[in-house]
N, C-alpha and C positions, 0 to 999 in steps of 0.2 A: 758372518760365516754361515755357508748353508749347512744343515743337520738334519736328521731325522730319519727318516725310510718312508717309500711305498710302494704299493705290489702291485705289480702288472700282469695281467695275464696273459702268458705266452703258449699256446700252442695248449697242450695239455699238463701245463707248469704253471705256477704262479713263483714269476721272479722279484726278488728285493733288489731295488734302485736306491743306494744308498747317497745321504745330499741330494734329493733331484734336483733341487733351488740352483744346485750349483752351477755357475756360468760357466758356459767351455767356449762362446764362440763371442766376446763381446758383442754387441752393438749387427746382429745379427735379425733383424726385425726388429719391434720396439723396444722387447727385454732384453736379448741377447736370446741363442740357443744353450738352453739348460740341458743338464744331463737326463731329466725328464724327457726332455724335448728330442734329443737323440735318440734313446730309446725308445722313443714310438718313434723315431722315421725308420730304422729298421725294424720294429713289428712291424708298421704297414707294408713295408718294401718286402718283408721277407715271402712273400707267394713270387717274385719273380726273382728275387735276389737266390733264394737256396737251393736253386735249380744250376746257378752259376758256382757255389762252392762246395756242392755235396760230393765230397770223399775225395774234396783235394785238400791238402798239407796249406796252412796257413802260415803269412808271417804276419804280425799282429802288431799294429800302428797306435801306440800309446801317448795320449798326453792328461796324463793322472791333474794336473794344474790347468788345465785347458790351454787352448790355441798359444796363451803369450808363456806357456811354460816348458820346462825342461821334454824334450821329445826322446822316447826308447821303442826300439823296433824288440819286440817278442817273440823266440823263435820258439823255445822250451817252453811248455806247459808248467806253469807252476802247480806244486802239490795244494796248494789252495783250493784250486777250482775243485767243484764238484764231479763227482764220479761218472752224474749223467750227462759231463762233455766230453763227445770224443777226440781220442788222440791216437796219434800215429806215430812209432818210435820209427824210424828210417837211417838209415849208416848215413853220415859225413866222415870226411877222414879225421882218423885217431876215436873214433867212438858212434854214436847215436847221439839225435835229434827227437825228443818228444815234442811233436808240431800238432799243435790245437786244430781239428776240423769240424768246421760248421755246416751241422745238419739240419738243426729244427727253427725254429721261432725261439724257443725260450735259449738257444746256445746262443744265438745274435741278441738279445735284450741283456743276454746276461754280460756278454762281452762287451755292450754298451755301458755300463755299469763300471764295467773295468776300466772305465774310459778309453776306449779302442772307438777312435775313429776310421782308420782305416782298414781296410782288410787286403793285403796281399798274395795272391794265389798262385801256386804250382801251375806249370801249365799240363801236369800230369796228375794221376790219381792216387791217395794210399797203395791203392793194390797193388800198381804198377808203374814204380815212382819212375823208373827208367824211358819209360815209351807214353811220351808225350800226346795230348788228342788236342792240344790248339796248336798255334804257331801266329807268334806278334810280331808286324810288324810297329813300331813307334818312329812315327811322324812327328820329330824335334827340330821345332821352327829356332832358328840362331838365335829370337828376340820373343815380342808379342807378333808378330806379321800373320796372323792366322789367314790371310790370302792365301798366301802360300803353303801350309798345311793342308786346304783347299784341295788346291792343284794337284800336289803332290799326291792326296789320296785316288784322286781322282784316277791322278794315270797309274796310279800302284794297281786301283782296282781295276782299269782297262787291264792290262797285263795280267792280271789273275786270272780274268777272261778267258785270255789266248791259252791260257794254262789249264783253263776247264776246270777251275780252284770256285768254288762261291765263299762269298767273304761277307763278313760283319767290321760295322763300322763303329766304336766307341768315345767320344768324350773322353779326354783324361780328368777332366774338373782341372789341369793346370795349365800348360798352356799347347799341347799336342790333340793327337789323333792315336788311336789304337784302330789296325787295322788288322782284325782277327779272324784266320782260318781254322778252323774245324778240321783236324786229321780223326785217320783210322784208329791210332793208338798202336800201330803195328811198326813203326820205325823209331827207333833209339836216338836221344839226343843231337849226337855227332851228326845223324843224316842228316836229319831235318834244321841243323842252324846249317851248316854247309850247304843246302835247299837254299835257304831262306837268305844267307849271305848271296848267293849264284844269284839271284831271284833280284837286291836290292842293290848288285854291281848294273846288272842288265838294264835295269830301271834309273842309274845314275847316268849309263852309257848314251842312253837314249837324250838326257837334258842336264849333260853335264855343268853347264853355267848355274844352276838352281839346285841341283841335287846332287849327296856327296854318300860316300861310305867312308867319311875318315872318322877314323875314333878318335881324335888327337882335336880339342875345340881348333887351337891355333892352325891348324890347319885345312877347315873347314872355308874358309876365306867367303863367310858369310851366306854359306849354301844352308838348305834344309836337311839334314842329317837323316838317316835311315837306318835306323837302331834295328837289330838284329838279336842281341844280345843278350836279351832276357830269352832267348832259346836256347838255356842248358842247365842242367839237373841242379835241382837246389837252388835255382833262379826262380822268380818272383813277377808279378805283375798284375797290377793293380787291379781289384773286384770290381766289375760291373753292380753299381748303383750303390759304390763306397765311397764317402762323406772325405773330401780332402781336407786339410790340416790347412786353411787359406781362409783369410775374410773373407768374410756372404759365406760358408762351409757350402761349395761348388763341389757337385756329386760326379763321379766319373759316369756317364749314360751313354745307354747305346739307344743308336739313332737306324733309321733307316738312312740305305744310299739316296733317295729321293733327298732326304731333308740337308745333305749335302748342300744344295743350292740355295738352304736359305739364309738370305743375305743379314738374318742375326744371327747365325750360328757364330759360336766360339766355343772354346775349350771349357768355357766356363758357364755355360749357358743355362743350365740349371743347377738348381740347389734345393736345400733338402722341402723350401717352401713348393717349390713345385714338378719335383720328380716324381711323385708319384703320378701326377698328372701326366705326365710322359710314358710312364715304366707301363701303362692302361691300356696304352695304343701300340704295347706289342711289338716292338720296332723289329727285330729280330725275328716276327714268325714268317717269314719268306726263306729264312737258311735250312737247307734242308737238315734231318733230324739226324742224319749220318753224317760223319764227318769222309773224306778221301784221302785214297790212298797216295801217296807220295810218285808210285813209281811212272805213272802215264806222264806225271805233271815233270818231272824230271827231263823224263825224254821228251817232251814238247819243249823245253826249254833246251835245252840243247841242239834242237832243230832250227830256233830262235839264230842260234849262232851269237 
């Protein structure tokens, strides 16, 4: 049984990693990935990772026994955690949510500790949980067929185009695509998935044989699905260069559109041995540093017909 403690230094923190010994990813290189070994892949990630979760509301992906153990999604902030992490109380119905958010270096070492492999994020902010500044599309291939995922990105991101949308392309680490827009922050849930639904009919319309908007699997009749879904309050979606819960521990990464083409891309195509190495080449510094507005893109699609 692993035991003991050692300090890491995070940020202007030195955090205790309790067990590091401890196995969370069997047979994940030659040891297995330790809890030590987690906690430095986010210290190193964290220069591009907490640019992607700072002052959004967390849901927090636990496996306390690692990978082959009992799995618990954390919404509440437990009174445990230290005073120096912050949290966001936010209305659900019938009460408030205290949701853990990750600002520095040592808040990610420490939640590694807590054995939180994954990080799931708001696509809106503490301040302004209502008005959203991404908007997801998810690229859900029926099987493994990651061709198709492919494709489907491809023509999702043709149409963004037409829409005068710039978009980012993500890895899930399982077996899709995150196709993520950048908004103003200035339109309310409601709009923007009824956007984003109008946006992933037009885009079915165009190659219905391959592409579906059924929510229902059984009646997907084997197409690629165009999840919309995670765009509404209190919905969730998966952090960019967070460690999924899968043998090899496959990182969800964003890519550029170029690397679309290469013919070893998959869903899974890095892990935490070598995302950093990815996370160095920036993939994302071509999207502009403002996100847009909804309303031009709106009426362009509706021009669409």
């Amino acid at each position: 049984m692993s035991t003991g403690t050692r300090n890491v230094r995070a940020g202007n923190r030195t955090v205790e990693i309790h067990r590091p010994d401890k196995t969370l990813f069997p047979g994940t290189g030659t040891e297995g990935l330790t809890k030590a070994g987690l906690a430095e892949y986010y210290r190193s990630v964290a220069p591009f990772m907490l640019p992607e979760l700072k002052g959004r509301p967390l849901m927090l992906e636990r496996r306390p026994d690692g990978l082959e153990g009992l799995r618990f999604m954390q919404k509440n902030t437990p009174d445990s955690y230290p005073d120096w992490i912050r949290r966001a109380e936010l209305p659900k119905r019938d009460g408030t949510v205290t949701h853990t958010v990750c600002d520095t270096t040592a808040s990610l070492v420490y939640l590694a500790d807590q054995a939180c492999l994954t990080f799931h994020r708001w696509l809106s902010r503490a301040g302004r949980p209502d008005r959203p500044d991404r908007l997801v599309f998810d690229l859900d291939p029926p099987g493994d067929d990651f061709e198709s995922v492919r494709r489907a990105a491809r023509q999702l991101g043709e149409l963004l185009g037409e829409l005068n949308l710039p978009s980012t392309l993500m890895t899930t680490g399982s077996r899709g695509l995150h196709v993520i827009v950048p908004l103003d922050g200035r339109t309310g849930f409601d709009e923007v998935r009824e956007f984003a639904t109008d946006v992933a009919r037009t885009l079915a319309d165009r190659d219905p044989d391959r592409l579906t908007t059924e929510v229902r699997t059984d009646a997907r009749g084997g197409r690629l699905y165009l999840d919309v879904q995670r765009n509404a309050y209190a919905q969730t979606s998966v952090a960019p260069f967070s460690v999924r819960a899968k043998e090899g521990a496959p990182v969800a990464m964003p890519i550029s559109w170029e690397q679309l083409a290469d013919p070893d891309l998959d869903a899974r195509r890095w892990t935490v041995r070598d995302a950093l190495e990815q996370a160095r080449t920036r993939p994302w510094s071509a999207a502009p540093s403002r996100g847009r507005a909804l309303g031009p893109a709106r009426r362009r699609l509706a021009e669409l017909g």
